[in-house]
py3Dmol code that shows the C-alpha trace and the ligand (Angstrom):
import py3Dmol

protein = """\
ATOM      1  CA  UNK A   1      -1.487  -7.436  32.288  1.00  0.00           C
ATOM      2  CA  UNK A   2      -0.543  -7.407  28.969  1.00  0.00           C
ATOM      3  CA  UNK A   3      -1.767  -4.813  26.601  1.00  0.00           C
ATOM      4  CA  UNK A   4      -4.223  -5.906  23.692  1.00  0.00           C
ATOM      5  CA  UNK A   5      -3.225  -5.473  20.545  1.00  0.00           C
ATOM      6  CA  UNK A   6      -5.310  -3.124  17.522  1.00  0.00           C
ATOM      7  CA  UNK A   7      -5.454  -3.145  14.007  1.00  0.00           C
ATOM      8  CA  UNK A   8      -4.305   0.236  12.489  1.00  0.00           C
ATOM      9  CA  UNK A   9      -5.219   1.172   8.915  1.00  0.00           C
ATOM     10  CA  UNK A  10      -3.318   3.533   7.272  1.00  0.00           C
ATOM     11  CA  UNK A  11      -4.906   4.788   3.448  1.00  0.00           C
ATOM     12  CA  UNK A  12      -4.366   7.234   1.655  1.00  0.00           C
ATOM     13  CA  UNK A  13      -3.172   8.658  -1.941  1.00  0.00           C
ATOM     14  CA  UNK A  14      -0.170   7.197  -3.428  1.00  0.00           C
ATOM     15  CA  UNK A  15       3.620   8.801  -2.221  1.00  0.00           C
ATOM     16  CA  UNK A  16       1.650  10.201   0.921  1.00  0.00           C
ATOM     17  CA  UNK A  17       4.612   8.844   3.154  1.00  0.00           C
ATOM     18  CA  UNK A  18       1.807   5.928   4.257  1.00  0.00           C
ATOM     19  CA  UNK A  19       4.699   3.101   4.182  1.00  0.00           C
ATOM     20  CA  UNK A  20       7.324   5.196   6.128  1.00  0.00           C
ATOM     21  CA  UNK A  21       4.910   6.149   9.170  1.00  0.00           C
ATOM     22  CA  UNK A  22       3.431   2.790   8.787  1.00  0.00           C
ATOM     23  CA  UNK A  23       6.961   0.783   9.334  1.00  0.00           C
ATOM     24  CA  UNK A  24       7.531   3.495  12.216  1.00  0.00           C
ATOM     25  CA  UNK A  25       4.838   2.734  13.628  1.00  0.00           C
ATOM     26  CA  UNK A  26       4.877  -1.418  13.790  1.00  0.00           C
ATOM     27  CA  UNK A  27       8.777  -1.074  14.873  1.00  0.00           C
ATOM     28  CA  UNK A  28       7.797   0.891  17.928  1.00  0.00           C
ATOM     29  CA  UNK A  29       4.497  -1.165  19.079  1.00  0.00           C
ATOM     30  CA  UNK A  30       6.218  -4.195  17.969  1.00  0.00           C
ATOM     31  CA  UNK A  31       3.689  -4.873  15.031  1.00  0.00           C
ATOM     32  CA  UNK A  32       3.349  -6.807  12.056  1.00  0.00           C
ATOM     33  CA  UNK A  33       3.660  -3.935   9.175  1.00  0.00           C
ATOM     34  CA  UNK A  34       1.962  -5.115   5.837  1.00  0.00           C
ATOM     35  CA  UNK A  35       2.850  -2.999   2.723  1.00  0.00           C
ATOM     36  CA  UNK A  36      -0.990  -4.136   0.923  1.00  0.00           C
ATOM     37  CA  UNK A  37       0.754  -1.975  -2.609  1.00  0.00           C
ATOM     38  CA  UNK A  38       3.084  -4.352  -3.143  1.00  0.00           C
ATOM     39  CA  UNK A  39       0.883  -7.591  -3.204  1.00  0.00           C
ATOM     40  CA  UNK A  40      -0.864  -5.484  -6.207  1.00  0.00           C
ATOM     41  CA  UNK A  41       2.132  -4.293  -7.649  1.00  0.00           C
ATOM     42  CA  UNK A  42       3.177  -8.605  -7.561  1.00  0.00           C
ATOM     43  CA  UNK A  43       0.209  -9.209  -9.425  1.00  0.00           C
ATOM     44  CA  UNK A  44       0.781  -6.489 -11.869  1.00  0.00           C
ATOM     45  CA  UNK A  45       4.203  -7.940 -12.352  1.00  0.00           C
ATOM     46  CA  UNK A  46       3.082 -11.373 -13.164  1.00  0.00           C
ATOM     47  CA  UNK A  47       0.379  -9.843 -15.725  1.00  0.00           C
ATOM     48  CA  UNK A  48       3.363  -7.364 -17.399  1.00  0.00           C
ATOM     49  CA  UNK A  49       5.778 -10.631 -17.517  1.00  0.00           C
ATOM     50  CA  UNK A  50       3.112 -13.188 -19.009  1.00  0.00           C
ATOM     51  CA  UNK A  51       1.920  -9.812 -21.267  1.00  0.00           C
ATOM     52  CA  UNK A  52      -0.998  -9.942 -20.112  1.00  0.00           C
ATOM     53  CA  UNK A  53      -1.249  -6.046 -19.688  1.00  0.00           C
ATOM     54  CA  UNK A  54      -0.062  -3.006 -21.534  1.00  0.00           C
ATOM     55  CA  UNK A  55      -0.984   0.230 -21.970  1.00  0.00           C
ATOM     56  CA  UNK A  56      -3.193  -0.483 -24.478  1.00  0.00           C
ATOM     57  CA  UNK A  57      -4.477  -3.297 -23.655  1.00  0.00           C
ATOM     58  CA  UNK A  58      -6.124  -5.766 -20.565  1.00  0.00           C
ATOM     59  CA  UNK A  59      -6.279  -9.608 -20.667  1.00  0.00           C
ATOM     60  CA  UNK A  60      -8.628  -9.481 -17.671  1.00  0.00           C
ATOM     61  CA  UNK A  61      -9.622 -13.037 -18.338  1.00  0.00           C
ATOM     62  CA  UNK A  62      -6.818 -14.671 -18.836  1.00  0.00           C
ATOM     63  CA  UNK A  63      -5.358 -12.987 -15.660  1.00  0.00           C
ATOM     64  CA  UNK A  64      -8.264 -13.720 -13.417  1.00  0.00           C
ATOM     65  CA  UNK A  65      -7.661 -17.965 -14.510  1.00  0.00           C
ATOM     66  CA  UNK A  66      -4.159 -17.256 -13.732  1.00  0.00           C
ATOM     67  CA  UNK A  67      -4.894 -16.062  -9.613  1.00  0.00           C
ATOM     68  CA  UNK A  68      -5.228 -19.687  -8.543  1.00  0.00           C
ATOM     69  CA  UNK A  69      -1.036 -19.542  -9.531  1.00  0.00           C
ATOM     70  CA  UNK A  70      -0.363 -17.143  -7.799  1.00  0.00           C
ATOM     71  CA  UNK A  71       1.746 -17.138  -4.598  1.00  0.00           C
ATOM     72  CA  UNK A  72       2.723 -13.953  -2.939  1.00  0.00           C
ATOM     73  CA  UNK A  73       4.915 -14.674   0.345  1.00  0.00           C
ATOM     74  CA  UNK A  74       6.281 -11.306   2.589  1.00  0.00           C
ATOM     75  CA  UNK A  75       9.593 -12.501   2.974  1.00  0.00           C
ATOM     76  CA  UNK A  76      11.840 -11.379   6.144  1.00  0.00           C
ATOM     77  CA  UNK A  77      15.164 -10.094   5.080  1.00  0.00           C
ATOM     78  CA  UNK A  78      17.106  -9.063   8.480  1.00  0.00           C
ATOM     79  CA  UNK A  79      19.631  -7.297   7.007  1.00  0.00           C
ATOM     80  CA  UNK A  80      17.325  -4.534   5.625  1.00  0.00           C
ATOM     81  CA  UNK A  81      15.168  -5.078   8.552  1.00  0.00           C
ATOM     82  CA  UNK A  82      11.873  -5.072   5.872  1.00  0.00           C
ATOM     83  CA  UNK A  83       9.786  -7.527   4.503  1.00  0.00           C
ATOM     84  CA  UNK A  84      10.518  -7.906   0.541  1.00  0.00           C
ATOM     85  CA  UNK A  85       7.891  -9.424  -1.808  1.00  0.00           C
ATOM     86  CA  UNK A  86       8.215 -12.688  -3.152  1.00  0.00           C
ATOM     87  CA  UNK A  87       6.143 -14.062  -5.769  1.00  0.00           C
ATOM     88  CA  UNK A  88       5.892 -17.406  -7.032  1.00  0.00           C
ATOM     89  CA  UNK A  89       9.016 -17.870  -4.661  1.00  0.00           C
ATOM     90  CA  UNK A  90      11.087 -15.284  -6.684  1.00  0.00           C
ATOM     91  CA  UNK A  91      12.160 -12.322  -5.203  1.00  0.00           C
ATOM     92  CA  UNK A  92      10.305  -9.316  -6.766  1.00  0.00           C
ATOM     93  CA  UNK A  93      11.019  -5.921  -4.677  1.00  0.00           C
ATOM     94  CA  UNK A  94      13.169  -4.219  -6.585  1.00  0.00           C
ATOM     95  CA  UNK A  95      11.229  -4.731 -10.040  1.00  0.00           C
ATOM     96  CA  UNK A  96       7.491  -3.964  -8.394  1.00  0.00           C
ATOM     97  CA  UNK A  97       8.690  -0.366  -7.900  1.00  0.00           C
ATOM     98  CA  UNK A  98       9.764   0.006 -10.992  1.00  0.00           C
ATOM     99  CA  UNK A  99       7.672   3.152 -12.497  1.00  0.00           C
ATOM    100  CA  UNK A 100       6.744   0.504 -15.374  1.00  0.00           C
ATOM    101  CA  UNK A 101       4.712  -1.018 -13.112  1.00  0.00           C
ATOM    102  CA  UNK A 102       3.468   2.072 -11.239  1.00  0.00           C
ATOM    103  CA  UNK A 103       1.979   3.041 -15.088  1.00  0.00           C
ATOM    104  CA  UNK A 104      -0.130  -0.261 -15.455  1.00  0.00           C
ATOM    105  CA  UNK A 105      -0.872  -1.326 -11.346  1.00  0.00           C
ATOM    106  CA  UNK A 106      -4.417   0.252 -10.926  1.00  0.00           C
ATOM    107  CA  UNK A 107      -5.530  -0.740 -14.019  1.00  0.00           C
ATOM    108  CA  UNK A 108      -4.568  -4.589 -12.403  1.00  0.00           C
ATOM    109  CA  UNK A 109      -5.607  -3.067  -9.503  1.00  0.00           C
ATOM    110  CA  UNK A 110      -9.608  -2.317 -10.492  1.00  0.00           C
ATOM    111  CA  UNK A 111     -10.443  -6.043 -11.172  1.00  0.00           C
ATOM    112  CA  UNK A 112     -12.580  -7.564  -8.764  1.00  0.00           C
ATOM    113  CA  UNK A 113     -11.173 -11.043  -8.509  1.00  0.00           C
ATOM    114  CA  UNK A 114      -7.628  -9.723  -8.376  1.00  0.00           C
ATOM    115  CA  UNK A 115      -9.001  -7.459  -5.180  1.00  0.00           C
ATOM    116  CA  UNK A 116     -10.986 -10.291  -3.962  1.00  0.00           C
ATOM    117  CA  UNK A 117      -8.309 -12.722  -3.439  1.00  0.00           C
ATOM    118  CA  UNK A 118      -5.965 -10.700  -1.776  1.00  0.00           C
ATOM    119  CA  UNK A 119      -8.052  -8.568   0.674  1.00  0.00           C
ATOM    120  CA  UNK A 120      -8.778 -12.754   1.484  1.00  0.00           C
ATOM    121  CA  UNK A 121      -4.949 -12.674   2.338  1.00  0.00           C
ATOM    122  CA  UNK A 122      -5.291  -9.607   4.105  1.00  0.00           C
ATOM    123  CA  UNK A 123      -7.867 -10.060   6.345  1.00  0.00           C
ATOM    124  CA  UNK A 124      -6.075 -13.318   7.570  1.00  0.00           C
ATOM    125  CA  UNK A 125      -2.789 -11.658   8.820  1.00  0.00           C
ATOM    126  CA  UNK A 126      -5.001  -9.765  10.832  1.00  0.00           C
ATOM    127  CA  UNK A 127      -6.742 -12.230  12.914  1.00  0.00           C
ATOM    128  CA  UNK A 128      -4.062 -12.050  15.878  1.00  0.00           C
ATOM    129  CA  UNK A 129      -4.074  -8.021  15.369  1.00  0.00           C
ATOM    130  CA  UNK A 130      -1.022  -6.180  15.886  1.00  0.00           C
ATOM    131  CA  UNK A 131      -0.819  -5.104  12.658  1.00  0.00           C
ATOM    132  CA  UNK A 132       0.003  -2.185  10.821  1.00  0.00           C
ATOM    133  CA  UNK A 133      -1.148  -2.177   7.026  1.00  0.00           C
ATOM    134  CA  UNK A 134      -1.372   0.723   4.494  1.00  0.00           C
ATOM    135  CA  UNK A 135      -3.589   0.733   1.199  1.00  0.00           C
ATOM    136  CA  UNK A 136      -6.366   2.415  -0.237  1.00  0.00           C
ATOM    137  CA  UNK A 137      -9.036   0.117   1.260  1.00  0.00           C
ATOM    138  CA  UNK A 138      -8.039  -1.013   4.326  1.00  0.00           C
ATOM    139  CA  UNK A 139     -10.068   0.926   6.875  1.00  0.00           C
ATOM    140  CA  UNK A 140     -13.092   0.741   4.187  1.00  0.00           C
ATOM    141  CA  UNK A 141     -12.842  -2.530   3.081  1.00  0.00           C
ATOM    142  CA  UNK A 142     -10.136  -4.638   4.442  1.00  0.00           C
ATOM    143  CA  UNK A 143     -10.523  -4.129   7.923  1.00  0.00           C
ATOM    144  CA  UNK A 144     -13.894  -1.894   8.921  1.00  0.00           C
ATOM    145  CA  UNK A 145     -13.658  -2.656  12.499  1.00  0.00           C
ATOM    146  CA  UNK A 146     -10.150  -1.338  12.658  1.00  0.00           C
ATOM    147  CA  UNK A 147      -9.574   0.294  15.529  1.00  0.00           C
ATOM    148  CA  UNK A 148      -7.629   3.003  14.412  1.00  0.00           C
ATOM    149  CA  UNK A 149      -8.362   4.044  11.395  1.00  0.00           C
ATOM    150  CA  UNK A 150      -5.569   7.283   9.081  1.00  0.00           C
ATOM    151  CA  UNK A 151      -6.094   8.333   5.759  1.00  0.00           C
ATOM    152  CA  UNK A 152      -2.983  10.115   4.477  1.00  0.00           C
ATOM    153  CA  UNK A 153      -2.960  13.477   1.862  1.00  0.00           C
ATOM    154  CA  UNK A 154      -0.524  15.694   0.048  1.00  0.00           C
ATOM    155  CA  UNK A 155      -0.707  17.873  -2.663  1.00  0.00           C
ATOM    156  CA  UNK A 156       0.143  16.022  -6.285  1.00  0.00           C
ATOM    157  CA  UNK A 157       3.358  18.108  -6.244  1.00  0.00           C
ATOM    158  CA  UNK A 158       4.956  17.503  -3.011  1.00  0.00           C
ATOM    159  CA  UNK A 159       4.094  13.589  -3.386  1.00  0.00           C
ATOM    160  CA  UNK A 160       5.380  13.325  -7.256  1.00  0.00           C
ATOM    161  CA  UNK A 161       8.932  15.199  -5.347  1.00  0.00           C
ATOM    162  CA  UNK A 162       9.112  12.370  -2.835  1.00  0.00           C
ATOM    163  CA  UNK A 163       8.317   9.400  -5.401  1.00  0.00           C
ATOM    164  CA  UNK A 164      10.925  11.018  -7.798  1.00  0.00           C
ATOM    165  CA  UNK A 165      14.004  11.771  -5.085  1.00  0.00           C
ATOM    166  CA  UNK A 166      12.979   8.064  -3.865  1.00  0.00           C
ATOM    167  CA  UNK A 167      13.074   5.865  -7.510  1.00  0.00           C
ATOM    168  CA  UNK A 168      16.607   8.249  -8.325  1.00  0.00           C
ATOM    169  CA  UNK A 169      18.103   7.089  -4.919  1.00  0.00           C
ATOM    170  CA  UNK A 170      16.883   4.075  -5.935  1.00  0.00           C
ATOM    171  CA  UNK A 171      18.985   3.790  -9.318  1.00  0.00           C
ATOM    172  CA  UNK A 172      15.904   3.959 -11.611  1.00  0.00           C
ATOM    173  CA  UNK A 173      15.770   5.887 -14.328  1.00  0.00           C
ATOM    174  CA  UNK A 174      12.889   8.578 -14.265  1.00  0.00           C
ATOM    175  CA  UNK A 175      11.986  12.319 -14.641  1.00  0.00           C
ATOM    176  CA  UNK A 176       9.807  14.609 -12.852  1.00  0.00           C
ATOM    177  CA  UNK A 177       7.103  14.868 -15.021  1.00  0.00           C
ATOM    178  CA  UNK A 178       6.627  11.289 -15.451  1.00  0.00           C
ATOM    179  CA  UNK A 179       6.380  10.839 -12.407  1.00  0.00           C
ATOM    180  CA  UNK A 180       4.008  13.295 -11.560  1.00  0.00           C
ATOM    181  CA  UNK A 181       1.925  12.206 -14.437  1.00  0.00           C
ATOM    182  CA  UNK A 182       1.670   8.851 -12.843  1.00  0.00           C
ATOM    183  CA  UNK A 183       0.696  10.067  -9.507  1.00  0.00           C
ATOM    184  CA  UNK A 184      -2.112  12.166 -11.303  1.00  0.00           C
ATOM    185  CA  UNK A 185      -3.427   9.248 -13.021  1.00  0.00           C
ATOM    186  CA  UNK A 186      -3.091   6.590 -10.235  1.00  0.00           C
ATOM    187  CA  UNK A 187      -4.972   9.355  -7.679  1.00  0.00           C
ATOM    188  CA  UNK A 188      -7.912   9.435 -10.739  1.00  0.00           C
ATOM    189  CA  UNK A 189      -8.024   6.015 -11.213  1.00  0.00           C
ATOM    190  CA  UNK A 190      -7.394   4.569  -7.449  1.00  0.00           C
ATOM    191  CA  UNK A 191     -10.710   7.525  -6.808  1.00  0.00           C
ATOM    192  CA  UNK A 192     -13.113   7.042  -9.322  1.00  0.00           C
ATOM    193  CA  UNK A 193     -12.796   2.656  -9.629  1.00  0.00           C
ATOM    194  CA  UNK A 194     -16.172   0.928  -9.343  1.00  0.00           C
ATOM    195  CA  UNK A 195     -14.595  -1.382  -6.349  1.00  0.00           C
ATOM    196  CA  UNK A 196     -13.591  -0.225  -3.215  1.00  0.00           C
ATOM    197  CA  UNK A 197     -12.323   3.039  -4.612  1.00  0.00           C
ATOM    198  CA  UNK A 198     -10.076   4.702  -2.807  1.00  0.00           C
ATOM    199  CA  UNK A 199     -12.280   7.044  -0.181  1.00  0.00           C
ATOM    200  CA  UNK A 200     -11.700   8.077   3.618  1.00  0.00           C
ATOM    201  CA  UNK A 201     -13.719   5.818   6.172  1.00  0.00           C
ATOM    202  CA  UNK A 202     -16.034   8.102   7.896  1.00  0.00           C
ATOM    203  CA  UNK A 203     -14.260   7.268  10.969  1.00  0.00           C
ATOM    204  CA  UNK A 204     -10.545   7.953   9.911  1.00  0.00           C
ATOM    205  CA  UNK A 205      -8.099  10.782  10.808  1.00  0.00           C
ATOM    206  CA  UNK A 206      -7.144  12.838   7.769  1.00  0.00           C
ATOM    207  CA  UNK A 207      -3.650  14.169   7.887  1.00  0.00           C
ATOM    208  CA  UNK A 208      -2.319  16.477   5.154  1.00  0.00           C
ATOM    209  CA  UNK A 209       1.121  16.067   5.446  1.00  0.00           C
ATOM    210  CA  UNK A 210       2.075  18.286   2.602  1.00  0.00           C
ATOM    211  CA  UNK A 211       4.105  20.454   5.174  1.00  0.00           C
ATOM    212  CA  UNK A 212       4.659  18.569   8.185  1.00  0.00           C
ATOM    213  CA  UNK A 213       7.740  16.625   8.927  1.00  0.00           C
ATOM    214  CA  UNK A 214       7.966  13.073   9.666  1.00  0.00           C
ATOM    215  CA  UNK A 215       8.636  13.794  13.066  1.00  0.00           C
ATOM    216  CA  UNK A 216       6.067  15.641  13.808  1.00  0.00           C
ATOM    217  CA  UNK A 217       3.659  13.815  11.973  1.00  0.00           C
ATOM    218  CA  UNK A 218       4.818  10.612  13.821  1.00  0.00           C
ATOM    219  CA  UNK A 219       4.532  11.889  16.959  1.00  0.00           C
ATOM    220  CA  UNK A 220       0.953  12.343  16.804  1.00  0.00           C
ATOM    221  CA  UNK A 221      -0.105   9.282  14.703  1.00  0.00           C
ATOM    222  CA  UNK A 222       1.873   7.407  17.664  1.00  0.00           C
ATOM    223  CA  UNK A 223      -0.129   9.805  19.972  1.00  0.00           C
ATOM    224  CA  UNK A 224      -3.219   8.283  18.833  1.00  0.00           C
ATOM    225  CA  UNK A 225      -2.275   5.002  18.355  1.00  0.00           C
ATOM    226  CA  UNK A 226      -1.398   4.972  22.190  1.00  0.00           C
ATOM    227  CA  UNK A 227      -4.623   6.355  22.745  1.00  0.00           C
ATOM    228  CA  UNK A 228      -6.378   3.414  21.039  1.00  0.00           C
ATOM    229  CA  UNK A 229      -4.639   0.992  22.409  1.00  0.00           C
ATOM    230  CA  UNK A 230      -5.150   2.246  26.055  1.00  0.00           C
ATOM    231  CA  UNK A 231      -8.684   2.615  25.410  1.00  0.00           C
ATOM    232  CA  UNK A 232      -9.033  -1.315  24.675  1.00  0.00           C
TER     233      UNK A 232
END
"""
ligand_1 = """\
20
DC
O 0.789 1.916 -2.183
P 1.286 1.802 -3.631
O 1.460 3.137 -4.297
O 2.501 0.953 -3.734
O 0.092 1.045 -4.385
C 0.168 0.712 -5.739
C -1.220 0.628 -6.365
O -1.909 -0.512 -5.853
C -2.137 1.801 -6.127
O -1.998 2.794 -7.121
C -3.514 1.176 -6.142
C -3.291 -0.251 -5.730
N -3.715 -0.542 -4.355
C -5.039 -0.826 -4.152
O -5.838 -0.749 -5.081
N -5.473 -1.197 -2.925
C -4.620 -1.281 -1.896
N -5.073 -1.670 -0.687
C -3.257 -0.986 -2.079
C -2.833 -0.581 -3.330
"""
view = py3Dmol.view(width=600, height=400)
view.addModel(protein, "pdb")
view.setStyle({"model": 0}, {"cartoon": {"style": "trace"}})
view.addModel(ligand_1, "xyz")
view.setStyle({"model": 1}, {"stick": {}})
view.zoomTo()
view.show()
């Protein structure tokens, strides 16, 4: 008999290592691994190209008129073996993790119609299950039924490390500080937003992975997810 499938929900702070475990995890069940980050980091980049957003400044209205637009498409590329964001049918990947748009994405992030229209998007790729997706709503908002449900921590410090080694192996230009400047401020606003702020679902694992390696840390998120699944 063939196994039935789950929906795991993986939230957490930002640079927790969410995506990493996340694609680990879909590659081994076979899942469908959905980076939720990037479709606000897509919309962020729209708002930043059409200036609608700054650091100053917020052109919620104009940006909420735009959504109907708006077409973000998770495109295969089998070479890298990873989905890569697409918007408006232009490939976008590379410039959504730009630490440009890491300054201004929760501020895109906190409007309600922005979050409205894609948790729509969301909670369709999940109607089949089998899916892995990471956020900082998912098990809250997204998908509250979810049968497995992680919320990912680290300390500020170790996280702002990973984001920096990860944007200079990248090729971007970026220092420490900034970086850990930006996690500080994401962390405040992702927490304290009037709309599904970011929060752990009563129901979800916490894992500080501040000092645990990825092995060991995937090992027992796979543990569980076995668990789940065998429990179905
Ligand atoms: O996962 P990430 O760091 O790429 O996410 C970028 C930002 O997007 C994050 O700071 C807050 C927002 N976000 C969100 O509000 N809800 C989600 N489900 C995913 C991300």
């Amino acid at each position: 008999m063939e196994k039935k499938k789950i929906i795991i929900a993986i939230d957490g702070f930002s640079s927790t290592g969410k995506s990493t475990i996340a694609k680990h995890l879909a590659a081994e069940l076979n899942y469908l691994y959905v980076d939720t980050g990037a479709m606000y980091r897509a919309i962020t980049y729209y708002a930043m190209q059409q200036n609608l957003v700054g650091k100053e400044f917020l052109a919620t209205e104009t940006l909420i008129k735009d959504l109907q637009h708006i077409t973000l498409e998770f495109v295969y590329n089998s070479e890298l073996q990873f989905s890569e964001m697409c918007l408006n049918g232009v490939n976008v990947e590379r410039e959504i993790r730009s630490i440009e748009v890491s300054k201004l994405v929760s501020k895109v992030s906190a409007i309600s119609e922005v979050r409205k229209k894609l948790v729509e998007q969301q909670q369709a790729m999940g109607v089949q299950k089998g899916l892995v997706m990471d956020g900082r709503d998912i098990g809250t908002v997204v998908f509250p039924e979810a049968e497995l449900k992680l919320f990912m921590t680290a300390s500020p410090e170790k996280r702002a490390a990973r984001r920096y080694k990860e944007l200079l192996d990248k090729g971007h230009k970026v220092n420490y500080d900034e970086v850990l400047e930006n996690v500080q401020q994401r962390d405040l606003i992702d927490s304290t937003r009037e709309d599904s702020p970011l929060i752990k679902a009563k129901d979800a694992v916490e894992f500080d992975n501040s000092d645990m390696g990825l092995k060991e840390q995937f090992e027992r998120v796979y543990g569980l997810a076995l668990l789940r699944i065998s429990e179905e």
